[in-house]
C-alpha positions as a printed NumPy array, in Angstrom:
array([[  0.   ,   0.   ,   0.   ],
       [  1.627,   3.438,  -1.214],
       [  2.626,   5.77 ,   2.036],
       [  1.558,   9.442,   1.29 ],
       [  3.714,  12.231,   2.127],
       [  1.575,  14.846,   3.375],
       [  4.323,  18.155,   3.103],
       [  4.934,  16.801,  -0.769],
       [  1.675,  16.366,  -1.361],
       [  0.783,  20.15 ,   0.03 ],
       [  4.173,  21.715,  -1.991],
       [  3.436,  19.409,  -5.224],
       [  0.056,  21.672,  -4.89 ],
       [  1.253,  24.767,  -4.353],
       [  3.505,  24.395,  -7.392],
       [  0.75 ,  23.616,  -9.478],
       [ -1.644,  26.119,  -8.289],
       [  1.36 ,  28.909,  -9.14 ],
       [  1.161,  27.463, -12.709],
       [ -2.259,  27.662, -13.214],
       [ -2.556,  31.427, -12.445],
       [ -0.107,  31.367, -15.291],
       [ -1.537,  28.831, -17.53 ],
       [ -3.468,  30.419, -20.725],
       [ -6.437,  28.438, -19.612],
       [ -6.785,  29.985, -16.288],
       [ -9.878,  31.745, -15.041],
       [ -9.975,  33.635, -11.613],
       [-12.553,  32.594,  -9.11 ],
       [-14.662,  34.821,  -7.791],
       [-12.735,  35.803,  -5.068],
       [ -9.809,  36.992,  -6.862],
       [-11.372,  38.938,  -9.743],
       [-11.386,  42.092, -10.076],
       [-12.955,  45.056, -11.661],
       [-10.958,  48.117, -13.122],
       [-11.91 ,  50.359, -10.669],
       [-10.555,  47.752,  -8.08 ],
       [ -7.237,  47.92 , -10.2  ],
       [ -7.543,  51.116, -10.229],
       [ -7.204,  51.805,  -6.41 ],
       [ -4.725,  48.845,  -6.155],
       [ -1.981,  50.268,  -8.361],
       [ -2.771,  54.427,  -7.462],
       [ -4.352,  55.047, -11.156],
       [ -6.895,  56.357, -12.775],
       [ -9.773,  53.809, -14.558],
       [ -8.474,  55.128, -17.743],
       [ -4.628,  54.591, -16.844],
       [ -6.13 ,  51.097, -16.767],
       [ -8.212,  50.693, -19.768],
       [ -5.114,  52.061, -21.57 ],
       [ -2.6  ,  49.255, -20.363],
       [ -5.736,  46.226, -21.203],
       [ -6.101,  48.199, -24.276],
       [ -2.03 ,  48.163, -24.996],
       [ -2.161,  44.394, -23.595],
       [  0.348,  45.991, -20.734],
       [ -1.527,  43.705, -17.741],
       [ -3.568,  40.15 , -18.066],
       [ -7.248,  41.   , -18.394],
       [ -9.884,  38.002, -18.817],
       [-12.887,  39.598, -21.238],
       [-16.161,  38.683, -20.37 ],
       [-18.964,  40.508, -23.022],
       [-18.138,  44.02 , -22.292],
       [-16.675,  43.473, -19.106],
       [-12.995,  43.034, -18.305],
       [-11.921,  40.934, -15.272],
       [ -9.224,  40.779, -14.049],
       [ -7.017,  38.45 , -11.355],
       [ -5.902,  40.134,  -8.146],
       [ -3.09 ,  37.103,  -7.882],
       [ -1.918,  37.637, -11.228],
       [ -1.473,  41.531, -11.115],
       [  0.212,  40.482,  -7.661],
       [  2.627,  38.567,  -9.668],
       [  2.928,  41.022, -12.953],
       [  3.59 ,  44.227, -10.132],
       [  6.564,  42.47 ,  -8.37 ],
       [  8.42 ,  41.214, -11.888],
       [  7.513,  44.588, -13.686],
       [  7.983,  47.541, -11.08 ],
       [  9.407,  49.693, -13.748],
       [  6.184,  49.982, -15.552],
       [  3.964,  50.895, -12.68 ],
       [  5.915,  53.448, -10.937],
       [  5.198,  56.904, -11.053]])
């Protein structure tokens, strides 16, 4: 009978859970999405400092209809590797 390792188990997870948010296929839950107002506030910009970048493809955006959503974990992770861009 196979012995299960419960601290790989929990970091084999993890790992795959930080590719997902990465993966094309990925879709925020609900608690993670966010609207562009929401981004807005979160980075210290204006709504239309934010519908530029989507617009110029500058941070990951789902599209839903005429709504864009976007992923508080991912702009999380697009901030820390890209503080050049969002600094005043």
């Amino acid at each position: 009978m196979p012995v299960f390792n419960k601290e790989k188990l929990k970091k084999n997870q993890s790992s795959e859970k930080r590719k997902s948010i990465s993966s094309k296929n990925y879709f925020p839950p609900k608690e993670d999405q966010m609207t562009q107002s929401e981004v807005a506030e979160m980075f210290g910009r204006t709504v239309q400092t934010i519908i530029n970048w989507k617009k110029n493809n500058v941070i990951p955006y789902y599209q839903i209809g005429r709504h864009p959503i976007f992923s508080r974990k991912q702009l999380t992770e697009f901030a820390s590797r890209n503080q050049n861009r969002i600094a005043d």
